[in-house]
ROKOL-216842 format. One record per residue: x, y, z of N, C-alpha, C in turn; residue in three letters. Coordinates in steps of 0.1 Angstrom, whole numbers, padded with zeros to 4 digits, always signed. Layout:
residues N
XYZXYZXYZALA;...
This chain:
residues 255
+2094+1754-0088+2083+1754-0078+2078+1739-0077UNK;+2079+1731-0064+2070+1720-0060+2062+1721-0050UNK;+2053+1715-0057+2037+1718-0044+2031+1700-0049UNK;+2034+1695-0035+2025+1691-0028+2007+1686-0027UNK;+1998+1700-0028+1989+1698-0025+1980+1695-0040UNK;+1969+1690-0035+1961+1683-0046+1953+1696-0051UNK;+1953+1699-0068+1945+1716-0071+1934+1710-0081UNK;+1922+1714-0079+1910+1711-0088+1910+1727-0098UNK;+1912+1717-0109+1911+1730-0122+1896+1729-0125UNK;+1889+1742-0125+1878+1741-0126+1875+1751-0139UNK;+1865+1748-0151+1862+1757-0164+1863+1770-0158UNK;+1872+1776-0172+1875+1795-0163+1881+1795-0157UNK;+1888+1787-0143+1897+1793-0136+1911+1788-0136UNK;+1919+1801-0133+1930+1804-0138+1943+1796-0125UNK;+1951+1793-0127+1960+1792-0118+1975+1797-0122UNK;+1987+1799-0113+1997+1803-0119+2011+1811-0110UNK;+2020+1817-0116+2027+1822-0105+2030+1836-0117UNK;+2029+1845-0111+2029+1861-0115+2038+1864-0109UNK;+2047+1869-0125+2063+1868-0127+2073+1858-0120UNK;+2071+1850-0123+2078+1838-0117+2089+1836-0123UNK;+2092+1839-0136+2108+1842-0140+2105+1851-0147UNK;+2114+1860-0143+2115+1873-0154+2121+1874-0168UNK;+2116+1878-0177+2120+1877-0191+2137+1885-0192UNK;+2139+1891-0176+2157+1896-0190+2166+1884-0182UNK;+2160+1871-0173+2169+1865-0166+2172+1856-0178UNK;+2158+1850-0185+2163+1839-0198+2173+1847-0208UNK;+2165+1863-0209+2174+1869-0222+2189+1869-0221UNK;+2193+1867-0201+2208+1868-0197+2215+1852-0199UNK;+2208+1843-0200+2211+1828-0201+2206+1823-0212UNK;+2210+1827-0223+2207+1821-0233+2211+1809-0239UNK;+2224+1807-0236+2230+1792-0243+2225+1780-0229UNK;+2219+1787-0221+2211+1772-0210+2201+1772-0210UNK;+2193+1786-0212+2180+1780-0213+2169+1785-0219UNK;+2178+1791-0234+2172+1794-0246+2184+1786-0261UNK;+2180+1772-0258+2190+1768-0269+2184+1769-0285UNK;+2188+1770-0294+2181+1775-0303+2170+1784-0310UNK;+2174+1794-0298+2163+1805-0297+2149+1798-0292UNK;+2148+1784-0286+2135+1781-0281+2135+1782-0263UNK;+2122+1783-0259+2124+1776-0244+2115+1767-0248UNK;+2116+1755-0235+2112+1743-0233+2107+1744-0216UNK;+2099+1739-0210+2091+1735-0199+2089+1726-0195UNK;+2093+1722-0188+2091+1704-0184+2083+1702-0169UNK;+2072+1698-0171+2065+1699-0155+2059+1684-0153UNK;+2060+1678-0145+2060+1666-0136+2044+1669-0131UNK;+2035+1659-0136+2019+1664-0127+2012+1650-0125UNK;+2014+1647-0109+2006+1634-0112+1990+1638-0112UNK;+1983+1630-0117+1964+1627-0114+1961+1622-0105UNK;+1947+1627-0097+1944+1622-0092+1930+1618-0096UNK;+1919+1607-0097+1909+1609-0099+1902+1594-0107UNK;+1892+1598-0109+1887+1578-0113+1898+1574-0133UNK;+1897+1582-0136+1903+1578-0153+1914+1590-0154UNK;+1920+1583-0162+1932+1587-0169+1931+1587-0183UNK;+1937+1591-0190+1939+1589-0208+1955+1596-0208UNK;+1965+1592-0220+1974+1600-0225+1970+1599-0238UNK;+1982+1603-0250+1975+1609-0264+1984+1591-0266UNK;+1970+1591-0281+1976+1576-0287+1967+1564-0274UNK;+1967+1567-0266+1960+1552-0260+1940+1556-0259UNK;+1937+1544-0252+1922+1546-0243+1924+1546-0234UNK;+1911+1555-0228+1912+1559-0213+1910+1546-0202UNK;+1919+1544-0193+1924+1534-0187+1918+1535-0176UNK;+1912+1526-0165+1904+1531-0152+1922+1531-0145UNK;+1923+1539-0133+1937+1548-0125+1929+1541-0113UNK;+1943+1533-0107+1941+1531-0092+1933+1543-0083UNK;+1921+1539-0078+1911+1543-0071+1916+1549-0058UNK;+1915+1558-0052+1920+1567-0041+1908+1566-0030UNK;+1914+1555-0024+1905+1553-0010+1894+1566-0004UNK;+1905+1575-0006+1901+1587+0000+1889+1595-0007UNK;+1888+1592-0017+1880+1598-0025+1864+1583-0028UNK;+1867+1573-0024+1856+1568-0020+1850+1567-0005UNK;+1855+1574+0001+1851+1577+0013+1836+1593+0009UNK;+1842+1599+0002+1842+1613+0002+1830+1610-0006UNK;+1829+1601-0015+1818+1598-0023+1806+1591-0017UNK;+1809+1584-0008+1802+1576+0005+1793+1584+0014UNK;+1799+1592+0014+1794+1606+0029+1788+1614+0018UNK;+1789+1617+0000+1782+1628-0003+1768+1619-0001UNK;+1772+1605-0008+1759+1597-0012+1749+1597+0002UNK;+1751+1599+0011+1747+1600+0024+1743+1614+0025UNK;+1746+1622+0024+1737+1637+0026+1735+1640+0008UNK;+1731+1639+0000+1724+1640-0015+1707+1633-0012UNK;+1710+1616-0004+1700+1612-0006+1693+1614+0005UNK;+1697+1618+0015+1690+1622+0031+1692+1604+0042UNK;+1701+1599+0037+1701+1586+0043+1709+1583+0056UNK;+1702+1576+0065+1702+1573+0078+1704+1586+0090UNK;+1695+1598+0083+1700+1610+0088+1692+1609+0104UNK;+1697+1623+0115+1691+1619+0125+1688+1632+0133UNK;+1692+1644+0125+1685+1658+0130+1684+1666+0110UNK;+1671+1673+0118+1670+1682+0107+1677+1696+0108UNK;+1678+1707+0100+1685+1716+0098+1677+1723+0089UNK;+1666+1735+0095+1659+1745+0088+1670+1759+0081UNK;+1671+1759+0069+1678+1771+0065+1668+1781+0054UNK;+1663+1789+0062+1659+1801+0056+1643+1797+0049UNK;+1638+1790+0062+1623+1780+0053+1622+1762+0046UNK;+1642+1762+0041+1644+1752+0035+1645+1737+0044UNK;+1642+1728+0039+1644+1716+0053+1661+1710+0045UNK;+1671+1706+0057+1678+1697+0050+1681+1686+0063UNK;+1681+1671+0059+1685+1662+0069+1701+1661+0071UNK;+1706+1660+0083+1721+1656+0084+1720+1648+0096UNK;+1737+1647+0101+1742+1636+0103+1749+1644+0118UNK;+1743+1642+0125+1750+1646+0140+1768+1647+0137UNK;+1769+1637+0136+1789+1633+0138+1796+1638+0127UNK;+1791+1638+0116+1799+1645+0106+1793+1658+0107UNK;+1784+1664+0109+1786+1677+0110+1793+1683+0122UNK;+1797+1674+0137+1801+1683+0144+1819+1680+0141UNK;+1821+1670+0133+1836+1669+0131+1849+1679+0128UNK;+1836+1686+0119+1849+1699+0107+1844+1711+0120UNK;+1834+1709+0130+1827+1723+0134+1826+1724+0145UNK;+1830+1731+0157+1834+1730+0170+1821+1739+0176UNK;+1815+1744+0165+1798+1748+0166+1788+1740+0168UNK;+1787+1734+0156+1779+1723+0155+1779+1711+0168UNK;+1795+1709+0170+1798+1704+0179+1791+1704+0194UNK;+1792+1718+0198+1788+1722+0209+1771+1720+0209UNK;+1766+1726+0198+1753+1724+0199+1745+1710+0203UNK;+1750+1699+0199+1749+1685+0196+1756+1676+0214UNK;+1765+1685+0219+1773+1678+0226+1768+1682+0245UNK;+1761+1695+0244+1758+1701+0257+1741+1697+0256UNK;+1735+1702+0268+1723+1701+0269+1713+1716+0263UNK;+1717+1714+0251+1711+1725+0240+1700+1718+0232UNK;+1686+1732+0229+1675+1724+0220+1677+1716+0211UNK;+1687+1722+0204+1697+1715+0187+1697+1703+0194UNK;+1704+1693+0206+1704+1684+0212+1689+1677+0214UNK;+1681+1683+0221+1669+1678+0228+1660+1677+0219UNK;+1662+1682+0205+1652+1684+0197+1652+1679+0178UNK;+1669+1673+0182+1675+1670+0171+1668+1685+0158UNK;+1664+1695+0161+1662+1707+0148+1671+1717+0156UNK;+1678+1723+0140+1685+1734+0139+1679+1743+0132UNK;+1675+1756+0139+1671+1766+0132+1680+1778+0126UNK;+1685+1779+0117+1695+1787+0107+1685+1798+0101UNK;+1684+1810+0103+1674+1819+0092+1682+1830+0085UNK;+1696+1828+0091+1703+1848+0083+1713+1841+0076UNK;+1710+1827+0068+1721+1824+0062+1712+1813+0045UNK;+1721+1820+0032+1714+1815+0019+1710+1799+0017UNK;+1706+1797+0018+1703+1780+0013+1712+1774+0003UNK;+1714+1783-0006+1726+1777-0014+1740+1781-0010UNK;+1742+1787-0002+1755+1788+0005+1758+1780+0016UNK;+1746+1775+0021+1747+1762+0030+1749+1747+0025UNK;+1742+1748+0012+1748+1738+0006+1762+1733+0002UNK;+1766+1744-0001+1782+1747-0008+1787+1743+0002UNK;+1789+1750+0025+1792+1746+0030+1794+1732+0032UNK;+1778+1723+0035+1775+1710+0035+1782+1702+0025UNK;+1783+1707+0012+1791+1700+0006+1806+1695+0011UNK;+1813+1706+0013+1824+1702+0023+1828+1694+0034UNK;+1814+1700+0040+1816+1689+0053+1814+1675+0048UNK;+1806+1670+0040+1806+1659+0035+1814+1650+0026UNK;+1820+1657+0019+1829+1656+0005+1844+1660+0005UNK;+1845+1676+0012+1858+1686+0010+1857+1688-0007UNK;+1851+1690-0011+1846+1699-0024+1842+1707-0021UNK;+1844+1723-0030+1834+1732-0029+1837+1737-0044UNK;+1829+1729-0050+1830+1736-0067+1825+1751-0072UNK;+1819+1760-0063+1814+1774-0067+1822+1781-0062UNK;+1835+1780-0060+1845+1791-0049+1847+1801-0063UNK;+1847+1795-0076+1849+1809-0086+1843+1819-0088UNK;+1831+1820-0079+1822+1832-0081+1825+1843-0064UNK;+1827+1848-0069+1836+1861-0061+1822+1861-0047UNK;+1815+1859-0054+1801+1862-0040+1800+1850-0037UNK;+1799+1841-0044+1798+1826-0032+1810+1826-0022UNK;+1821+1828-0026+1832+1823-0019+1831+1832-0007UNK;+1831+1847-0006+1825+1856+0001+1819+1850+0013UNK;+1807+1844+0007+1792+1839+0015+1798+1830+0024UNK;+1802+1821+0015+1807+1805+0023+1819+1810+0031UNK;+1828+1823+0031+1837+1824+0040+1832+1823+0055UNK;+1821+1836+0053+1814+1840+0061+1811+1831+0072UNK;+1802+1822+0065+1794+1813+0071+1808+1803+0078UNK;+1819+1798+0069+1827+1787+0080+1832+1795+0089UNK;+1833+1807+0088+1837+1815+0103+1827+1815+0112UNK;+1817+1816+0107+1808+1811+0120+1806+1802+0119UNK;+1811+1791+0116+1810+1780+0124+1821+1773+0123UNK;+1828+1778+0130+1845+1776+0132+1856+1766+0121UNK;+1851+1770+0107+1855+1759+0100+1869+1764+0090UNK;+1879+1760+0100+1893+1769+0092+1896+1764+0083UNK;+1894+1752+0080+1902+1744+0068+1889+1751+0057UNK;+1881+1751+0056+1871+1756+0049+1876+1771+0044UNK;+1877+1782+0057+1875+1792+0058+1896+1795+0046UNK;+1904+1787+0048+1917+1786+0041+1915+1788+0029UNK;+1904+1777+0026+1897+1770+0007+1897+1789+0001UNK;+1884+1791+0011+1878+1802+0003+1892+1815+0005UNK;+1898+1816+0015+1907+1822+0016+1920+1827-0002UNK;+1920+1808-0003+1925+1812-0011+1920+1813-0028UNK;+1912+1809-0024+1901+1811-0037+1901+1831-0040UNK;+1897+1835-0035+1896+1849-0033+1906+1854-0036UNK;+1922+1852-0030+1936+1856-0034+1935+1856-0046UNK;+1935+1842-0053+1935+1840-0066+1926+1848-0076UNK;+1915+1855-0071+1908+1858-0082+1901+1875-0078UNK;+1915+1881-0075+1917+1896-0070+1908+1901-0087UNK;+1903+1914-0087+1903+1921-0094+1905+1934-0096UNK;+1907+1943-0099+1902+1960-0094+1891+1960-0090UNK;+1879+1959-0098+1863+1961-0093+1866+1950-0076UNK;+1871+1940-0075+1867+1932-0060+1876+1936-0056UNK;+1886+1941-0053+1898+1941-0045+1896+1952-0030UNK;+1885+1959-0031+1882+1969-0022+1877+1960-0007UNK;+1862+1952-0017+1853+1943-0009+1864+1933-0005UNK;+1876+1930-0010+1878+1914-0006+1885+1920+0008UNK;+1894+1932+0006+1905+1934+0018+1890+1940+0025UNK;+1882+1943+0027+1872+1941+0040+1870+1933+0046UNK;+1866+1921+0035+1860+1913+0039+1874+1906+0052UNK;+1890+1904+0045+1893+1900+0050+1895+1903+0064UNK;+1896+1916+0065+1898+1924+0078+1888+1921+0089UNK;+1877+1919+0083+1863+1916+0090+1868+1902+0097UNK;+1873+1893+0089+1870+1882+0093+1888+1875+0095UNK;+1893+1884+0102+1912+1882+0103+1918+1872+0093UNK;+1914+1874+0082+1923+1865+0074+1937+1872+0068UNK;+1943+1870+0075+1961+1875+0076+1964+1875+0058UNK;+1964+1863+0053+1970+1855+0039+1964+1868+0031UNK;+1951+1867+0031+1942+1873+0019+1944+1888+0025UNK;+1941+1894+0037+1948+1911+0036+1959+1911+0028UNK;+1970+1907+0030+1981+1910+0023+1981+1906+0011UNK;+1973+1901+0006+1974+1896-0010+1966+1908-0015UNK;+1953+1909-0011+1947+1923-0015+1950+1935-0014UNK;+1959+1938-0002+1970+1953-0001+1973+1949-0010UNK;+1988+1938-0013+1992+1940-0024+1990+1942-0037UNK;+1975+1939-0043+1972+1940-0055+1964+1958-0057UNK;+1960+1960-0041+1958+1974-0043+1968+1985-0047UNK;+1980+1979-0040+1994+1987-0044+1999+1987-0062UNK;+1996+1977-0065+2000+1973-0074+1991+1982-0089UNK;+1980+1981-0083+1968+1986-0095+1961+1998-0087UNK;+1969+2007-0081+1965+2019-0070+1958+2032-0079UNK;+1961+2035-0088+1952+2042-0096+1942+2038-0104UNK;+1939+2026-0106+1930+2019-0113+1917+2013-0101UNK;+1917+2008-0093+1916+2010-0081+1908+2019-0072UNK;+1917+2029-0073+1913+2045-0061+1898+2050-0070UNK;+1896+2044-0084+1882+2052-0093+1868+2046-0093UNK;+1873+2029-0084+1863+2023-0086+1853+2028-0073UNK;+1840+2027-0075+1828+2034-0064+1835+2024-0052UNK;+1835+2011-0051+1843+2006-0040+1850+2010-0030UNK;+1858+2016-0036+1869+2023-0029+1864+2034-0024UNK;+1858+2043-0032+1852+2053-0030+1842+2052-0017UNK;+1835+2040-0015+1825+2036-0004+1834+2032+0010UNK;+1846+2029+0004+1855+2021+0019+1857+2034+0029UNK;+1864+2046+0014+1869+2056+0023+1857+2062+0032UNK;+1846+2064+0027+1840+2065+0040+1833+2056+0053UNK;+1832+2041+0048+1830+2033+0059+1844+2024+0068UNK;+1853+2024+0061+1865+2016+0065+1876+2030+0064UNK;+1881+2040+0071+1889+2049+0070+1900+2040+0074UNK;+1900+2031+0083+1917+2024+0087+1918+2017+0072UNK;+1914+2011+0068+1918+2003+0056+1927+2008+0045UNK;+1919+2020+0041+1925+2030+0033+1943+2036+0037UNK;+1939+2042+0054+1954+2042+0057+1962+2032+0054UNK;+1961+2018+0058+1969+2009+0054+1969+2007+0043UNK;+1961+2003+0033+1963+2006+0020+1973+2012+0017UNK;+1974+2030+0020+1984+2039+0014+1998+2034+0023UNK;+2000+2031+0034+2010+2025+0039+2015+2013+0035UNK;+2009+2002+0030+2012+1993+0026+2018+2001+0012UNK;+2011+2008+0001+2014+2014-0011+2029+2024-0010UNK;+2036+2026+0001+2047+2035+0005+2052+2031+0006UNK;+2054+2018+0013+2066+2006+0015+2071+1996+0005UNK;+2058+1996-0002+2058+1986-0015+2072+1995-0028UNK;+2064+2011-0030+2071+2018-0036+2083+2016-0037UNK;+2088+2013-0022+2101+2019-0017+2111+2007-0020UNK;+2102+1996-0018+2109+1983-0018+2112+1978-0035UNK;+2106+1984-0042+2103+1983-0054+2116+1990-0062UNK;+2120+2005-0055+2127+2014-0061+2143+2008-0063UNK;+2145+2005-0073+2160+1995-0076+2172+2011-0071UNK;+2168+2023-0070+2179+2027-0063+2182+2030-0050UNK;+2171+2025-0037+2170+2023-0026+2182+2008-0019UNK;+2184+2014-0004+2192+2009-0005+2191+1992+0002UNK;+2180+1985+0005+2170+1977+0005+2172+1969-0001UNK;
């Protein structure tokens, strides 16, 4: 497996590939890649970030990533409220921002800022059906591209929400896959809603799949119990997705 993209390991959370080699393929290759009854793992990981250390030395300052003093530039600019030029009421809360970076990630924000709208005439945005700290989390993003609370099953939820309304895909991907990752029985009812609700293709099918997968464990939680009567299509796909899975699964099919 090579990937490309840059992953923030955050305390508690997990990353990984589920069954990604199967234990009878080493047990079938043993003189390559069980030599002395050991395996070995060799993984290639560069860093990204202000310091580095390896074992035996001191921690060394690591060539600086432009990109990340940018990111640090723009938080230091909405943390301290500086050279801001509309306000943004959320739920009673005041917060100052920045016309141009907020309409950049947001074709919402955008429009508000860019037509002959009060947001425009009045430099204030009034926001009231959305958390204060889930706007933050957003804001963070738009500022930084951080969102360090995606491990909490309900922020990531919140903040999906919210970058769907306000058109923010690269955002709305984060939390996307945040949520894949961190399927449970107890969430796995809510998440394939949520995804449905909000067409996220990736995350339905990762949550079918883990409903297939943990389908009696699953069908007991009140969740589920709650979908079948508010979400009846979901359930059918569920059990359709859980028929096909079966089928594909059965090593004496001919498939």
């Amino acid at each position: 497996m090579k990937s490309t993209n840059v992953l923030r390991f955050q305390k508690n959370q997990y990353s990984g590939f589920k069954k990604f080699i199967l234990r009878d393929f080493l047990l079938s290759n043993p003189p390559w890649l069980l030599p002395e009854d050991q395996l070995t793992l060799c993984c290639k990981v560069s860093i990204v970030g202000a310091f580095f250390n390896t074992p035996g030395q001191n921690i060394t300052p690591a060539i600086t990533d432009p990109r990340h003093m940018l990111a640090d530039g723009l938080g230091e600019l909405w943390e301290n409220s500086l050279l801001t030029v509309c306000c943004l009421f959320v739920a009673g809360q005041k917060f100052r921002a920045h016309k141009a970076i907020l309409a950049a990630p947001s074709p919402v924000f955008r429009a508000m800022f860019e037509h002959e709208m009060k947001e425009r005439l009045t430099n204030r945005v009034e926001i009231e059906d959305l958390d204060p700290e889930v706007f933050k989390e957003m804001m963070g993003f738009i500022y930084t591209g951080k969102v360090p609370n995606l491990h909490s099953h309900t922020m990531a939820c919140d903040v999906l929400a919210a970058a769907d309304r306000y058109g923010m895909e690269a955002l709305m991907v984060i939390c996307e896959d945040a949520l894949s990752r961190n399927l449970s029985v107890e969430k796995a009812s809510h998440t394939l809603i949520l995804a449905d609700f909000h067409c996220r293709k990736h995350l339905k099918t990762k949550a079918l799949d883990f409903i297939a997968r943990h389908a009696s464990e699953v069908s007991e939680t009140s969740e589920w119990k709650s979908m079948e009567e508010s979400h009846p299509h979901l359930v059918a796909e569920a059990f359709h997705f859980l028929a096909s899975a079966q089928f594909s699964w059965n090593p004496h099919s001919n498939t």
